[in-house]
PyMOL CGO cylinders between C-alpha atoms (Angstrom):
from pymol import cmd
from pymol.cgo import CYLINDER

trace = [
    CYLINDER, -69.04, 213.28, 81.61, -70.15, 211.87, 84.89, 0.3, 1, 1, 1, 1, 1, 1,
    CYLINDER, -70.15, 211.87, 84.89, -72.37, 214.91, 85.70, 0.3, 1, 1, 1, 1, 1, 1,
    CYLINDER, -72.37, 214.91, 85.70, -73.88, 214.36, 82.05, 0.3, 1, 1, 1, 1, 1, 1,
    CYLINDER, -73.88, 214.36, 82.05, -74.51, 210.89, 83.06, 0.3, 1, 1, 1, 1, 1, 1,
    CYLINDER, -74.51, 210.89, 83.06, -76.26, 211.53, 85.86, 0.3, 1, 1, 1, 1, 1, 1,
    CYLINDER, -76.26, 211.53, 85.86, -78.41, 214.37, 84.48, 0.3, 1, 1, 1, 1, 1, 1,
    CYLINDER, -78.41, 214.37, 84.48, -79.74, 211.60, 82.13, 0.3, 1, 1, 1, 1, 1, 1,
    CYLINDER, -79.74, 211.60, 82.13, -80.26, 208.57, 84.63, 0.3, 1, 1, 1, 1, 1, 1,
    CYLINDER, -80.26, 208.57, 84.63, -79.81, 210.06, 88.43, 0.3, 1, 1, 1, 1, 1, 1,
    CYLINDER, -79.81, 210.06, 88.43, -81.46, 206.81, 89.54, 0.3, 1, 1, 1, 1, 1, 1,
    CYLINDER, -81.46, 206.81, 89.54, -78.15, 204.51, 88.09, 0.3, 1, 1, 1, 1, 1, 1,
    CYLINDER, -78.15, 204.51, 88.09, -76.24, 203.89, 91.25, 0.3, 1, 1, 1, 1, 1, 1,
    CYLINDER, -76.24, 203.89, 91.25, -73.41, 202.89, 89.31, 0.3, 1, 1, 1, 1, 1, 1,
    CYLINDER, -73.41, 202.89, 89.31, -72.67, 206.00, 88.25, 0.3, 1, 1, 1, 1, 1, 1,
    CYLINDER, -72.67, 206.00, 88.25, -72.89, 207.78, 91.77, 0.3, 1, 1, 1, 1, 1, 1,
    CYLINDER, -72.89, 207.78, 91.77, -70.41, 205.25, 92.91, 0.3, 1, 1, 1, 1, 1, 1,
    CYLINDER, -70.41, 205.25, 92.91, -68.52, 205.85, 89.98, 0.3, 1, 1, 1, 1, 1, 1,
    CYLINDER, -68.52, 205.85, 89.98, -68.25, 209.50, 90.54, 0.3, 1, 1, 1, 1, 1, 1,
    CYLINDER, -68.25, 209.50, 90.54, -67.33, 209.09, 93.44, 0.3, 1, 1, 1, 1, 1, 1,
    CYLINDER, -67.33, 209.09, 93.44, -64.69, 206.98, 92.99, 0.3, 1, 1, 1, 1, 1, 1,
    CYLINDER, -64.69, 206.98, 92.99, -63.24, 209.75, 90.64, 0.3, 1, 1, 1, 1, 1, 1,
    CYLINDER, -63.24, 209.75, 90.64, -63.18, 212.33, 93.62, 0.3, 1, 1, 1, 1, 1, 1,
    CYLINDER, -63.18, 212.33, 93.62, -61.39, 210.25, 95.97, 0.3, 1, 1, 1, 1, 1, 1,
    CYLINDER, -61.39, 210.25, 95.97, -58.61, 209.56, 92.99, 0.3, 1, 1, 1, 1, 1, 1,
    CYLINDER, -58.61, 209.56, 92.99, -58.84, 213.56, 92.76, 0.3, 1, 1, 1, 1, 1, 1,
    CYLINDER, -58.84, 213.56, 92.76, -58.48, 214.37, 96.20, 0.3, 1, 1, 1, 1, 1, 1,
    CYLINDER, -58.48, 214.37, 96.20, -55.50, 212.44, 96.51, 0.3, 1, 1, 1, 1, 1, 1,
    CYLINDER, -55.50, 212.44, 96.51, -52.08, 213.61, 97.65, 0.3, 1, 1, 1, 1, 1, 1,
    CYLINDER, -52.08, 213.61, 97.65, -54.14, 217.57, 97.74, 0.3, 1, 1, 1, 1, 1, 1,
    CYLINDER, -54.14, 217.57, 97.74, -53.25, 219.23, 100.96, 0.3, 1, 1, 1, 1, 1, 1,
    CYLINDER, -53.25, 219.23, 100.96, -56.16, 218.94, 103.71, 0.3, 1, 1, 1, 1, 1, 1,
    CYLINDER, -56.16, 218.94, 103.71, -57.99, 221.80, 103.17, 0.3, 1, 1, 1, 1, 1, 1,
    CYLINDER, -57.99, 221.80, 103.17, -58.51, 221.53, 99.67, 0.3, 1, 1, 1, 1, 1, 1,
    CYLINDER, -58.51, 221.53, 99.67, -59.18, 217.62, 99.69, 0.3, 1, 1, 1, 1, 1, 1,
    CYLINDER, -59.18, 217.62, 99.69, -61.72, 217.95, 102.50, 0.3, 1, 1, 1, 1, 1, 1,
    CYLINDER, -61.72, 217.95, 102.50, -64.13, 219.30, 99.92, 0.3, 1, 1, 1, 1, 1, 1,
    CYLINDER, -64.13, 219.30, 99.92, -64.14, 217.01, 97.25, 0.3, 1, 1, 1, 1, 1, 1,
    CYLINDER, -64.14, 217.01, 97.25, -63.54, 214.28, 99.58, 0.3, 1, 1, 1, 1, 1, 1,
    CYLINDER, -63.54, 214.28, 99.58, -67.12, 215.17, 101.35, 0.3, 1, 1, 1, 1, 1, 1,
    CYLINDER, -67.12, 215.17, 101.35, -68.88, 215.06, 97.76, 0.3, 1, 1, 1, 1, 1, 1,
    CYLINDER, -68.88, 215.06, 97.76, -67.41, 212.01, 97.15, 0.3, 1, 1, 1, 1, 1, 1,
    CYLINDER, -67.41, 212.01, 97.15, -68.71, 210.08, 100.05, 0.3, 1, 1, 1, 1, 1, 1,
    CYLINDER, -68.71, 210.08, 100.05, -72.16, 212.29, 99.59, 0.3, 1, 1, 1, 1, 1, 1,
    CYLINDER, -72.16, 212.29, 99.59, -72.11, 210.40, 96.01, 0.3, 1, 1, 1, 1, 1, 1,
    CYLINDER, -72.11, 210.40, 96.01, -70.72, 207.13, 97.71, 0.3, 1, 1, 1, 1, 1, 1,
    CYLINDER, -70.72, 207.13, 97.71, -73.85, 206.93, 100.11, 0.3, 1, 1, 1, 1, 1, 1,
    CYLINDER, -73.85, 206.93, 100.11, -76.36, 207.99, 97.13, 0.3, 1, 1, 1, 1, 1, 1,
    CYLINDER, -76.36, 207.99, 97.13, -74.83, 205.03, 95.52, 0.3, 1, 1, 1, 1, 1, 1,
    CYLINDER, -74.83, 205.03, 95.52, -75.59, 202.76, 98.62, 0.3, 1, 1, 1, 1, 1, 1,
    CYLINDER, -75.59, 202.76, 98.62, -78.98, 204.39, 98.77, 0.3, 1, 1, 1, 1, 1, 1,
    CYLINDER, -78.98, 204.39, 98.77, -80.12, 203.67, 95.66, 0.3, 1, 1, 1, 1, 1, 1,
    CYLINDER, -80.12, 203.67, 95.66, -79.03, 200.12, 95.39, 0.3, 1, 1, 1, 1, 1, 1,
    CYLINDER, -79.03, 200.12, 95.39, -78.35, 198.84, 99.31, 0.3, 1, 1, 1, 1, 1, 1,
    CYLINDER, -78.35, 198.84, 99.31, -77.48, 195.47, 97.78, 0.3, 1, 1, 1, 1, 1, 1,
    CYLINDER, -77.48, 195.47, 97.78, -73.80, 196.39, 96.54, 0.3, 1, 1, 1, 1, 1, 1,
    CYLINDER, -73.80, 196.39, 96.54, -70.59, 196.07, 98.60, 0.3, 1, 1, 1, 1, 1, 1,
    CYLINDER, -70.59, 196.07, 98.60, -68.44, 198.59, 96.53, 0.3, 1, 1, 1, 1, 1, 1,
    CYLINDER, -68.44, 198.59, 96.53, -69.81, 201.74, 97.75, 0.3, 1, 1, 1, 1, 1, 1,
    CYLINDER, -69.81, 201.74, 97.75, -68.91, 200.72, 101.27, 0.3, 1, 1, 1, 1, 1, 1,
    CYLINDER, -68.91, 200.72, 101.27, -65.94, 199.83, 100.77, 0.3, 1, 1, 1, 1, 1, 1,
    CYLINDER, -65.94, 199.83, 100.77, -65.16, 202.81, 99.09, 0.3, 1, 1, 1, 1, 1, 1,
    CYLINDER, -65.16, 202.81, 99.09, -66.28, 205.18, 101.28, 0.3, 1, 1, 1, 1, 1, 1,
    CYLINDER, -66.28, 205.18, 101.28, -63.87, 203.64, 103.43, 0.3, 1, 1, 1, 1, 1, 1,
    CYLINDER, -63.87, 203.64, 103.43, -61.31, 204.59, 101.41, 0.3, 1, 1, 1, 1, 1, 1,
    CYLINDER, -61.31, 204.59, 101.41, -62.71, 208.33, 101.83, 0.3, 1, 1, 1, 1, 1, 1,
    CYLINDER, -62.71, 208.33, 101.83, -61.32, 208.49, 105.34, 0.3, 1, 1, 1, 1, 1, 1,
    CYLINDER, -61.32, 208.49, 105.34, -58.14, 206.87, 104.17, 0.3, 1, 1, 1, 1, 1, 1,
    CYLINDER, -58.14, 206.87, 104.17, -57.07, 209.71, 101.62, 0.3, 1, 1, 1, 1, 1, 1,
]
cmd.load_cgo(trace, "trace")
């Protein structure tokens, strides 16, 4: 539904954090070498995010979190 999102609006940085807030929560307790992959989307999303609006906090903090899972 994300994707879908996206496709319609890829300039709403919500979303992109939002996504990739999902594949953290997805790559969780996945051995290493399958989590590695979504984990690298996710912060590729994560830094979208920050790219598109530089002003929020939440995509920082989350791809904090990225290294932490």
């Amino acid at each position: 539904m994300l994707d879908r999102a996206l496709a319609l609006d890829p300039a709403n940085a919500q979303t992109w954090h939002e996504r990739g807030l999902l594949l953290i929560d997805l790559a969780g307790g996945k051995p290493v070498h399958l989590a590695r992959p979504v984990l690298v989307k996710a912060a590729a999303d994560l830094e979208h995010s920050l790219r598109l609006n530089p002003f929020d906090p939440y995509p920082s903090l989350a791809l904090a979190d990225v290294d932490d899972v």
